[in-house]
C-alpha positions as CSV (number, residue, x, y, z in Angstrom):
1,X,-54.0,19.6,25.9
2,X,-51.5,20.4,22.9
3,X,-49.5,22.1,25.6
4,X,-49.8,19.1,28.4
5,X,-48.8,16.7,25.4
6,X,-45.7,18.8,24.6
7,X,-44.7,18.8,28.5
8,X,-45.3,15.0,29.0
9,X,-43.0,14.5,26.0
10,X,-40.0,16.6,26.9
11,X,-40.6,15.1,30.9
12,X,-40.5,11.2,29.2
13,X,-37.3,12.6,27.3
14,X,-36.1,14.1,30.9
15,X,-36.1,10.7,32.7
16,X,-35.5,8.7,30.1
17,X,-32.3,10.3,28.5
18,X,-31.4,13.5,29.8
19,X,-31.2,12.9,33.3
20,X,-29.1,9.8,33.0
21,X,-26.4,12.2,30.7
22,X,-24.5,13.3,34.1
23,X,-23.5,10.0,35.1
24,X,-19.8,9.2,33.0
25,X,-21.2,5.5,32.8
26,X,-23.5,6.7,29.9
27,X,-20.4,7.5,27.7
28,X,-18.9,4.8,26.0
29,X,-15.1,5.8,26.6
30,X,-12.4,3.9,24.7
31,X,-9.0,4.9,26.0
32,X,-6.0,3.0,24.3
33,X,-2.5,3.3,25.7
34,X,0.8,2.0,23.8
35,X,4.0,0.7,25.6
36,X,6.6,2.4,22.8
37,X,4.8,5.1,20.6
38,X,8.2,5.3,18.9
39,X,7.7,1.9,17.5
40,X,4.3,1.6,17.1
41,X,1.0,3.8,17.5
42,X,-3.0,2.8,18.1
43,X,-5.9,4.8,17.3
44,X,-9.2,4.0,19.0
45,X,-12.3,4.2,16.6
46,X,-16.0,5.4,17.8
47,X,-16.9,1.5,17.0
48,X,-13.7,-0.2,18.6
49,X,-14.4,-3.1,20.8
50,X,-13.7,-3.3,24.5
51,X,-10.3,-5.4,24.8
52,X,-6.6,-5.8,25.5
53,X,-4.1,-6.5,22.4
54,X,-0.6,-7.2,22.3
55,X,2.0,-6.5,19.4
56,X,5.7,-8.0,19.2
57,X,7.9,-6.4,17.2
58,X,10.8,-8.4,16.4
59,X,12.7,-6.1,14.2
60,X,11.9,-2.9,12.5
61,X,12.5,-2.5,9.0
62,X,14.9,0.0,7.7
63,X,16.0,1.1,4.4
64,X,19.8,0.2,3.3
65,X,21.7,3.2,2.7
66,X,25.4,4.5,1.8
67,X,26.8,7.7,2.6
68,X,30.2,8.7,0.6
69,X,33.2,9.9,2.2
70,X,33.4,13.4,1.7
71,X,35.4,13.9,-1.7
72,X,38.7,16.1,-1.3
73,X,40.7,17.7,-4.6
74,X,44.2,17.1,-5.4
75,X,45.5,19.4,-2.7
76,X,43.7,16.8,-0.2
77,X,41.0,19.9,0.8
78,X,37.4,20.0,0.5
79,X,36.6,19.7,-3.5
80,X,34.1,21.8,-5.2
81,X,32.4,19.5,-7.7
82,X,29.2,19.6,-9.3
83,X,26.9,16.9,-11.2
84,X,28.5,18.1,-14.1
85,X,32.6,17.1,-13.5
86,X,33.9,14.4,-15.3
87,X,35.6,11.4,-13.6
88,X,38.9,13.1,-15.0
89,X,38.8,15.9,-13.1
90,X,38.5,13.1,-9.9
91,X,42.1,11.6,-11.1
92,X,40.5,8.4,-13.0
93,X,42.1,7.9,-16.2
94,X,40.7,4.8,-18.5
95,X,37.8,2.7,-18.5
96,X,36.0,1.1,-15.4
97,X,33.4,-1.4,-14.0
98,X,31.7,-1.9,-11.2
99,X,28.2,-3.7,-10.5
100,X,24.8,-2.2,-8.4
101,X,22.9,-5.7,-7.3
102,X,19.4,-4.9,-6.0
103,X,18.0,-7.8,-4.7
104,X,17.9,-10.5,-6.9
105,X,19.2,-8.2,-9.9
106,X,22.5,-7.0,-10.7
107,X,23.5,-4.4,-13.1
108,X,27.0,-4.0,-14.7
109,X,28.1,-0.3,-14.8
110,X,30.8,1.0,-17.2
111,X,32.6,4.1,-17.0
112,X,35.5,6.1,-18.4
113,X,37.4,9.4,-17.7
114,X,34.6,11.6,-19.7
115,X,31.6,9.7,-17.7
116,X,30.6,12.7,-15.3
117,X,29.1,12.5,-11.4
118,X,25.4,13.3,-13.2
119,X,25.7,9.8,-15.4
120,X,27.1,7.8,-12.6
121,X,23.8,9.0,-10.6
122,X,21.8,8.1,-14.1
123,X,23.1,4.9,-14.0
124,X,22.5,4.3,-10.4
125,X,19.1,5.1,-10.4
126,X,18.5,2.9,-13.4
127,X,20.0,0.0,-11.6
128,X,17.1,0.5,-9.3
129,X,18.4,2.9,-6.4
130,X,18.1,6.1,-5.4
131,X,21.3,8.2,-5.8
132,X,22.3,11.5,-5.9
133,X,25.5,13.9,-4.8
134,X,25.3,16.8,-2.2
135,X,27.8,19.5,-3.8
136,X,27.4,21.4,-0.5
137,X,28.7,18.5,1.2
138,X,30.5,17.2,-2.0
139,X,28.9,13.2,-0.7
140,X,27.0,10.6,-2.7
141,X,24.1,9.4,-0.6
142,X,22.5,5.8,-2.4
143,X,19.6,4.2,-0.6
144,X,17.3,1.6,-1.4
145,X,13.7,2.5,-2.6
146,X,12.0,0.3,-0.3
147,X,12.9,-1.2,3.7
148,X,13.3,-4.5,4.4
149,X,16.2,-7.1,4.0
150,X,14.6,-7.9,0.9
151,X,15.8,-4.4,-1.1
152,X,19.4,-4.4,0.5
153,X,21.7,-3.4,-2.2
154,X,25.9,-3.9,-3.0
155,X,28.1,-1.7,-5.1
156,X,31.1,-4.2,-5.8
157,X,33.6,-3.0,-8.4
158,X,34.5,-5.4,-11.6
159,X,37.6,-4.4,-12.6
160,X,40.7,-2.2,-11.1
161,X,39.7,0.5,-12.8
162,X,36.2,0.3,-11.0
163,X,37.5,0.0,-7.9
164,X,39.8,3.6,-9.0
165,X,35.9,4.6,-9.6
166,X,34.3,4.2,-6.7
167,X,37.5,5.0,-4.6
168,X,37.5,8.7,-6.1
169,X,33.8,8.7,-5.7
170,X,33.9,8.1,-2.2
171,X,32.0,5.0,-2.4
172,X,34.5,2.3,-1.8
173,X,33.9,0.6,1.8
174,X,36.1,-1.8,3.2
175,X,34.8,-5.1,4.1
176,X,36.2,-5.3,7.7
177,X,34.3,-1.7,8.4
178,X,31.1,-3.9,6.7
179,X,29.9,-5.5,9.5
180,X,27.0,-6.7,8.2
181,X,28.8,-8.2,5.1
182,X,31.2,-9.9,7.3
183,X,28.8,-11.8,9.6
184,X,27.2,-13.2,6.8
185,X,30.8,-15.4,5.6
């Protein structure tokens, strides 16, 4: 009696579940497959719905950057300069300007020959960049803190002696090497 109750019950759980278990149509599979995993990826949940999406990506974002030439001492070889050398030591003599604008905001920048590689970078950063100089490589790397056309940044100089500046800093670009610059006039 207990012991035909307790056999009925596990032969009503046989039929009813356990037998139907080795047919693969009693899993709920969910496969999802992506044309370009570089540009995009899909993960299927437990709850996902059957169905087929599509996503067009027009453009990827990416984040504005500027590498610096490599900076080279007086003897035209590979310098040896550290966060801590003055703008002296680079051959720039006076006073200077040059402006950072970061999207809609533009901040004027004033140096002279005791302004060292460390408060450039300060400044930088404070304009709203990142910034900072590999003395391995002895390059200024600046890059926007966010992707997207909207955080695109310029470093323009103001003055001759700015342009000096950013010349000995590695950081002045020609326009016709800009080609992004030069589609947009």
């Amino acid at each position: 009696t207990y012991v035909d109750e307790g056999n009925r019950r596990f032969a009503n759980l046989q039929s009813k579940y356990i037998s139907n278990m080795r047919f693969s149509s009693s899993y709920s599979k969910k496969t999802t497959k992506v044309s370009n995993s570089s540009a995009v990826s899909v993960i299927t949940g437990e709850n996902a719905v059957n169905g087929v999406q599509s996503l067009e990506i027009s453009q990827l974002a990416k984040t504005a950057y500027l590498t610096g030439a490599e900076l080279k001492n007086a003897s035209g070889e590979k310098a040896d300069y550290t966060a801590l050398t003055r703008l002296s030591d680079l051959g720039f003599t006076g006073e200077g300007a040059f402006s950072v604008k970061t999207g809609s905001k533009t901040v004027d920048i004033s140096v002279n020959e005791n302004t060292t590689i460390s408060d450039v970078l300060t400044k930088i950063k404070e304009a709203g960049l990142n910034a900072s100089f590999d003395a391995k490589n002895q390059r200024f790397f600046i890059s926007a803190k966010e992707s997207g056309e909207a955080n695109n940044f310029s470093v323009t100089a103001s003055d001759a002696g700015g342009m000096s500046v950013l010349s000995g800093l590695g950081l002045q670009v020609r326009l016709d090497k800009d080609t992004t610059t030069l589609d947009k006039y």
